[in-house]
KOLDRENPA-95934 format. One record per residue: residue in one letter; x, y, z of N, C-alpha, C in turn. Coordinates in steps of 0.02 Angstrom, whole numbers, plus 50000, padded with zeros to 5 digits. Layout:
! KOLDRENPA-95934
AXYZXYZXYZ
...
END
This chain:
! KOLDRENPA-95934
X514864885847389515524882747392515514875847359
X515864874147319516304867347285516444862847341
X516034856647345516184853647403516984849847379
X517324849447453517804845447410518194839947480
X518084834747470518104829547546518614824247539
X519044826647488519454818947460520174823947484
X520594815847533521304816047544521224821247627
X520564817847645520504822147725520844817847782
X521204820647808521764818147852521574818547928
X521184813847958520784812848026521484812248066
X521154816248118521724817248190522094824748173
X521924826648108522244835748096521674840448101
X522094845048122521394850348114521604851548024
X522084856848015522264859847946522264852847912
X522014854947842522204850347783522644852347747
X522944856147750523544859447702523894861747745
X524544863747720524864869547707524884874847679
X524704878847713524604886147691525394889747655
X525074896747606525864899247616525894905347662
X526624903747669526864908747727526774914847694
X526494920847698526504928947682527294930247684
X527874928847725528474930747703528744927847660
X528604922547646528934917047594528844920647513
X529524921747492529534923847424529234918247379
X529414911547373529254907047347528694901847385
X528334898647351527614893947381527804887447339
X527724880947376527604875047362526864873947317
X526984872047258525984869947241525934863947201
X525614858347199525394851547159525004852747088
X525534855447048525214855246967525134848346958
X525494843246976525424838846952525534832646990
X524994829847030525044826847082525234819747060
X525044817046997525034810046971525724809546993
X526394813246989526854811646954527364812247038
X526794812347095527094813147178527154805347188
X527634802747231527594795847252527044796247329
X526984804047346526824800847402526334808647432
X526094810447438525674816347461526044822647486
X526124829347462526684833047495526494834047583
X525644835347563525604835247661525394831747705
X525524824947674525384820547720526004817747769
X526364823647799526784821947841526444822947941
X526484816247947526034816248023526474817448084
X527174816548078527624816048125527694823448153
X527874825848210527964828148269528444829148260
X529184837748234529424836148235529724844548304
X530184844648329530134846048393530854851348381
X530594859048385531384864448373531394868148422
X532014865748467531944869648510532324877348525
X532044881048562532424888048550532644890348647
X533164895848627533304898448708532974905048689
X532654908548711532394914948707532694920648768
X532954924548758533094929948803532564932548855
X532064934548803531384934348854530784928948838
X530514929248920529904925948909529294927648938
X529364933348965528654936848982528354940848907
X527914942248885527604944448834527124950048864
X527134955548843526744960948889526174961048821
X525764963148861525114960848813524764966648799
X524674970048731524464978248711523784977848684
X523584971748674522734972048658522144973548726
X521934978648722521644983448770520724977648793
X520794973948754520004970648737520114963148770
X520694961448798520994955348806520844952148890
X520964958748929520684955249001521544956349045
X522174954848997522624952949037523224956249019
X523614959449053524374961049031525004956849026
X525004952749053525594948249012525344940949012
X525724937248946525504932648960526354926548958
X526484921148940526884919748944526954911348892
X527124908748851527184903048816527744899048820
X527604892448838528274887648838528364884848756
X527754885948758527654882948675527564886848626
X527604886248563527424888548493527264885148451
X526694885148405526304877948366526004874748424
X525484870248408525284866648454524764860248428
X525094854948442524984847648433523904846848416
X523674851748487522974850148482522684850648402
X522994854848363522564855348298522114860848273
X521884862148323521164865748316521114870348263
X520564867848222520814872448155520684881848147
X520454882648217519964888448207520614893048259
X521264889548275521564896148331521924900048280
X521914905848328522044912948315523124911748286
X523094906648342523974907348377524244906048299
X524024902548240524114898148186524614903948151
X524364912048141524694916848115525354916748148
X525554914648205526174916648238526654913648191
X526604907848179527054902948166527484903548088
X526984910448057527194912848011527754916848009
X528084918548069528544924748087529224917248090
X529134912548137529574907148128529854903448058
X529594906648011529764902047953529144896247901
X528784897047956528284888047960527794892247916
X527314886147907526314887847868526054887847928
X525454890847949525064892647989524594884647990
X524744882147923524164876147944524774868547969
X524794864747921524944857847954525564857847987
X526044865947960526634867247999526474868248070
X526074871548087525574874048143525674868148187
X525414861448158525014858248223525974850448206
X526364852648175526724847548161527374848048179
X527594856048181528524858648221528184862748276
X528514859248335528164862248381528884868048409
X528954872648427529374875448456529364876048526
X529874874348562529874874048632530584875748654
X530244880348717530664886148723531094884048804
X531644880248768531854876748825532134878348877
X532324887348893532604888948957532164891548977
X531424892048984531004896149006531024896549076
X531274891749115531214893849179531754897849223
X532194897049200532874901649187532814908249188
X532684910749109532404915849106531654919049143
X531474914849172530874917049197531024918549278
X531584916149313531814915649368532164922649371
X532654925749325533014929949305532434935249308
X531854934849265531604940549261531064942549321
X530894936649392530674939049438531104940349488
X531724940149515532524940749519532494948849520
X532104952849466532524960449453532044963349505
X532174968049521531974972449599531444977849554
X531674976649495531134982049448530354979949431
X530374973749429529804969949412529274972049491
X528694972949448528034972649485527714966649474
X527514966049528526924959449527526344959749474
X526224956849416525584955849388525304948549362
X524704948349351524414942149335524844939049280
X525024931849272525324933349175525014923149171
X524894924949099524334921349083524634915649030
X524654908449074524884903849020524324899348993
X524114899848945524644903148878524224908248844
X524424914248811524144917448788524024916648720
X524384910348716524324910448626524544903348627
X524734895948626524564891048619524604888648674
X524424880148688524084877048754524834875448783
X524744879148850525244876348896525514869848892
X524514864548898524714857948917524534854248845
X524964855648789524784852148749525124846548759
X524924841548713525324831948721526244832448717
X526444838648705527254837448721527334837748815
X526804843048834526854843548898527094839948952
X526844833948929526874827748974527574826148978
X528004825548915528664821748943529074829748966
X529094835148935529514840248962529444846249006
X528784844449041528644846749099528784855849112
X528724858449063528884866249082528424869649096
X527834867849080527264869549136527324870349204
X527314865049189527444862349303527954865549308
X528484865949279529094870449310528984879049290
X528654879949274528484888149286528034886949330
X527414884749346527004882349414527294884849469
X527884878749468528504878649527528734886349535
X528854889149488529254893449513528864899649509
X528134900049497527804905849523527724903349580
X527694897749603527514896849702528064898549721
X528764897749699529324897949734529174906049751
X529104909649696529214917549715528614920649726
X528014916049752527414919449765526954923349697
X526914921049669526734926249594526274924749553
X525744927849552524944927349514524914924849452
X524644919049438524574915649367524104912449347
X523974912849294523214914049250523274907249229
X522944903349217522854897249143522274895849107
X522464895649045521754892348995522134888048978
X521604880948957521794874748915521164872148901
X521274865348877520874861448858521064855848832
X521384854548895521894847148911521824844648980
X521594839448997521784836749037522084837749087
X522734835949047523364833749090523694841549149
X523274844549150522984851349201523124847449262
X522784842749256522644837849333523264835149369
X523854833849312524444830849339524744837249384
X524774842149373524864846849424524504849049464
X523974845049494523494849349539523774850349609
X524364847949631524734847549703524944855049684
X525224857749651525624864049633524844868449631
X524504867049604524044872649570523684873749640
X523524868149698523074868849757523564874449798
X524194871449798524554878649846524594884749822
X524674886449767524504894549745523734894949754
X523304889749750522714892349750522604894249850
X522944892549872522954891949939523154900649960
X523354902149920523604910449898523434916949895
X522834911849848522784917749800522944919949739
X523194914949725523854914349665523794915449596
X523174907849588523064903949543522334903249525
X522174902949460521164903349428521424899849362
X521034896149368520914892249299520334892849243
X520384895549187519964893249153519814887049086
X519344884349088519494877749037519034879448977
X519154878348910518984881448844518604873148837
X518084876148840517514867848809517164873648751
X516934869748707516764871748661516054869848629
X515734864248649515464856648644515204855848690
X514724848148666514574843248683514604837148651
X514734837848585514564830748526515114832848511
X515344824848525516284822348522516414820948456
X515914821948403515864819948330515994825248303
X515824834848329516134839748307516924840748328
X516854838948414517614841248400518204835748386
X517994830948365518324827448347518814829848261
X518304832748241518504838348182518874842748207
X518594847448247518534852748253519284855148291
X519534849848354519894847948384520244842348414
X520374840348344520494834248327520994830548408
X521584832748413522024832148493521884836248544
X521394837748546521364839648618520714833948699
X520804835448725520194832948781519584829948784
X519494825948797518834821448771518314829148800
X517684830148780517084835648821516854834448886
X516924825948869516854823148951517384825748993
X517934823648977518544825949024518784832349031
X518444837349005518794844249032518044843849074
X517704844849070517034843349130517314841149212
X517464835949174517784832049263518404836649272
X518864840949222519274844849253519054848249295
X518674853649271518314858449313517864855849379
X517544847749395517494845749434517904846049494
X518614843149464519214841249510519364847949532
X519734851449502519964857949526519634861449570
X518854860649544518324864549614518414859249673
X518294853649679518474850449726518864852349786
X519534853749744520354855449780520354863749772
X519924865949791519554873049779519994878149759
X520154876849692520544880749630520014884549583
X520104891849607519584894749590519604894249491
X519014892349457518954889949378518534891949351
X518454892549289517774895149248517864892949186
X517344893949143517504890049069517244895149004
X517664894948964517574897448908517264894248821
X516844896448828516444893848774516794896548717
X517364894248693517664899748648518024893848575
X517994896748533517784901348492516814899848485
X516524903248486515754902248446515934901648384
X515674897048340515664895248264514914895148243
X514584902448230513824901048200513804894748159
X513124890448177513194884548117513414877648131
X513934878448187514304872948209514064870948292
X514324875848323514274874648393513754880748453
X513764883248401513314888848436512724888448482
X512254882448444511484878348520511744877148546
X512544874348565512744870548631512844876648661
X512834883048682513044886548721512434885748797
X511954883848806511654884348854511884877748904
X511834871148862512164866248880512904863548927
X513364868548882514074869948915514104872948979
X513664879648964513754884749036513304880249093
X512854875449088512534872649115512734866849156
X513254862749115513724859349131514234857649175
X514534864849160515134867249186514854872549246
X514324873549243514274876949316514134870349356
X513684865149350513684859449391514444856149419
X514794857449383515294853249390515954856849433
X515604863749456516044869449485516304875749455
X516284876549393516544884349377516264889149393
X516444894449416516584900849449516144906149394
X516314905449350516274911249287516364909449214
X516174911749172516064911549118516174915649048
X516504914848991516664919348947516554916848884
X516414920648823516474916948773516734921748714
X516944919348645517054924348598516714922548543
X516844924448470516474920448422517134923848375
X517164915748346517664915248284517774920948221
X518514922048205518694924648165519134923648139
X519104924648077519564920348027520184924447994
X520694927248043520884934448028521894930247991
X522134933347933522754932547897522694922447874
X523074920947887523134914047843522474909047870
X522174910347915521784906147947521034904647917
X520934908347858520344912547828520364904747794
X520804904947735521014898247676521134891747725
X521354893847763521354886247807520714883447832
X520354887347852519604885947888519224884647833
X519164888247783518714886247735518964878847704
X519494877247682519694871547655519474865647714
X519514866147760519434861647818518704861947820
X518304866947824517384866847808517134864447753
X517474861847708517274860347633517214853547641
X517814850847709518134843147685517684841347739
X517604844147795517454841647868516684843447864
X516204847547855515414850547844515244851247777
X515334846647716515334848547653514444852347635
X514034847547682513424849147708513024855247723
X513624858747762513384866147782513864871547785
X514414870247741514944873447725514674881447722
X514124883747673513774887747639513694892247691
X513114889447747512824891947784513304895147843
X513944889047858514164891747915514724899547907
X514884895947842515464904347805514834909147815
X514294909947778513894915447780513854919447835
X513654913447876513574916047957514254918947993
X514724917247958515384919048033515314926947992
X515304927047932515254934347888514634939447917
X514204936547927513754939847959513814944248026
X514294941248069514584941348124515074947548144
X515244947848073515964950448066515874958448006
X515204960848013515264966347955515054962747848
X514994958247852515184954347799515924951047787
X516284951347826516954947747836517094941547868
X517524937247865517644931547914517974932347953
X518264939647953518944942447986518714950948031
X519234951248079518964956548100519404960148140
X519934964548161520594965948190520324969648250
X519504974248256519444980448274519524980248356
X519854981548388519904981848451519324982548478
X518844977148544518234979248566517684975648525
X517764974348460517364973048437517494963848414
X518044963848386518284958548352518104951848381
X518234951048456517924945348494517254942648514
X516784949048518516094949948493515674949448456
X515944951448364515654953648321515214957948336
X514754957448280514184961448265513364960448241
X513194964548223512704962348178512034956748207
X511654955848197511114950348210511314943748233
X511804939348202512014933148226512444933648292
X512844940448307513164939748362512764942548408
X512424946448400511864948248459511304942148459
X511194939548434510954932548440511224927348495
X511894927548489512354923148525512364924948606
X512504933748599512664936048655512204937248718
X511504935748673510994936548712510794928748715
X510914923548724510914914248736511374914048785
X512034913948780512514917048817512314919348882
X512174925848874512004931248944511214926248991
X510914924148939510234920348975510644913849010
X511054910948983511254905348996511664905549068
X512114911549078512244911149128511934914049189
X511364918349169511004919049228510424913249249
X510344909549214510184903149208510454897849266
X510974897349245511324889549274511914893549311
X512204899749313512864900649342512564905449392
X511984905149441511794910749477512524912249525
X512854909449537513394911249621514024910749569
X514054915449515514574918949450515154921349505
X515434921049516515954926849560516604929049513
X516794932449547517534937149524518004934849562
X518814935349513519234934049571519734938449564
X520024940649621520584945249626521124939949636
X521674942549609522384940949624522534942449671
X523164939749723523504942249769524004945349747
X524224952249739524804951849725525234957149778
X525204956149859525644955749909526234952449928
X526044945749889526804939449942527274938749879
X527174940449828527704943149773528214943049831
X528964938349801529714940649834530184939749811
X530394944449748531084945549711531524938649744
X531614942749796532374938149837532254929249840
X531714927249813531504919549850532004916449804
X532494917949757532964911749735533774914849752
X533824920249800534094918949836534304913849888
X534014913549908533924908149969534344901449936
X534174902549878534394893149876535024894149841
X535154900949794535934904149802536414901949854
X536214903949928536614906349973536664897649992
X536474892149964536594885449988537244883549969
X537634888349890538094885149851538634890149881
END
């Protein structure tokens, strides 16, 4: 690979803009002399909000763990150049890269509709998992609170809910998260990736110091919110020795259980990752593409149900067996958790109906 490290934009994951696959026409710099000002160097936050009819998402990938999951958000502020969610944003109009981490979509009646849809006498109780595709608690979280207000209103109606992040600000709701956990309710898992704040500072540019999702999983075990941590994505090359470290970590600090996947570079995310490995590892650019290919069949990409989160081949059985040692290692008292899903009660916004 052509190293190439000039016009790298610290605090982003993507360095570009990608093109959209629906887009008939593509933006491109034949001739940059003649720009006053960089086409993607736009840093601002800019915020579209939508009403959606629905907001449960039933979930058909058989390899996934979960049947529904649920998003307040779309795009997401953290950056991270390696998520999966980056392809979504292509169906909205946007680039998968600096559009990605820069129009955030937020889905402003979600609790509404989410009230409505535990309300129907048809609905069964199941786990549903925020977020299945960008971070609940990313940095908009804080001022518009629709986290906490879906929180709220799975306690209001008794109702089993999943979370991954790798934010913090998890903690500002821990009063909500201790009473479902009081339940049965509620399991947390936290996505550390790391230990050296110098990769993900690249890597994940806005999200959680490594220290501070640590002390998450501290706190939460504390206020005995059952948690576990996900070593996810594995990046052969990058982060992969820290896997004994993390699980090691994070079992000291209280997690329950443990999961991990290893990176894939599947539709627009392929050109984005590599451009971002050229600018950010110009060093070991070579080695680490080789390796995620290795992983993957000779691909960076991989769709196959069962397999895709795993890989293959020598480098991922490499992984999976560090991994599997690691947690019988440091996570001996691993447990499982079941959901409650008995105190489920359609009727609970009744009640505050019959006040008006």
């Amino acid at each position: 690979m052509e190293q190439n490290t000039e016009n790298y934009f610290k605090g982003r994951g993507s360095q570009i803009n990608s093109h959209n696959k629906f887009d008939k026409y593509s933006y491109v710099r034949e001739y940059p002399e003649m720009l006053d000002e960089e086409m993607e160097l736009g840093q601002k936050t800019e915020i579209i909000y939508t009403y959606p009819k629905t907001i449960i998402n039933k979930v058909e990938s058989p390899d996934i763990g979960l049947e529904y999951s649920l998003n307040p958000y779309q795009g997401c502020e953290h950056g991270c150049i390696y998520c999966y969610a980056r392809n979504t944003h292509e169906y909205w109009g946007y680039s998968a890269g600096m559009d990605f981490e820069q129009k955030i979509i937020v889905k402003q009646n979600v609790v509404e509709v989410l009230e409505k849809h535990f309300s129907s006498k048809s609905w069964k109780p199941r786990p549903i998992m925020l977020s299945g595709n960008t971070d609940c608690y990313q940095p908009l979280e804080r001022k518009l609170e629709l986290t906490r207000k879906v929180l709220q209103t799975c306690l209001k109606y008794k109702h089993p809910v999943g979370l991954i992040s790798k934010n913090a600000l998890i903690l500002r709701d821990i009063d909500v998260l201790e009473e479902l956990a009081k339940l049965r309710l509620a399991h947390v898992m936290i996505s550390i990736t790391g230990t050296d704040e110098s990769v993900r500072q690249k890597l994940e540019p806005r999200t959680a110091t490594y220290k501070n999702r640590f002390k998450v999983l501290e706190t939460l075990s504390k206020h005995n919110i059952p948690c576990g941590v996900m070593v996810a994505p594995i990046i052969p090359g990058i982060n992969n020795h820290e896997i004994p470290k993390v699980v090691e970590l994070a079992a000291q600090a209280g997690a329950r259980c443990a999961g991990y996947t290893i990176v894939r570079l599947n539709g627009a995310i392929g050109p984005i990752f590599k451009d971002w490995l050229l600018k950010a590892f110009p060093d070991r650019a070579d080695k680490v593409w080789n390796q995620i290919c290795d992983a993957h069949g000779g691909n960076v990409n991989d769709s196959r149900f069962g397999v895709r989160m795993r890989g293959e081949g020598k480098m991922a059985k490499s992984i999976k067996q560090l991994f599997d040692v690691s947690v019988r290692r440091f996570m001996k008292e691993e447990r499982d958790f079941d959901f409650n899903m008995e105190l489920f009660d359609h009727r609970a916004g009744e009640a505050q109906l019959s006040l008006f």
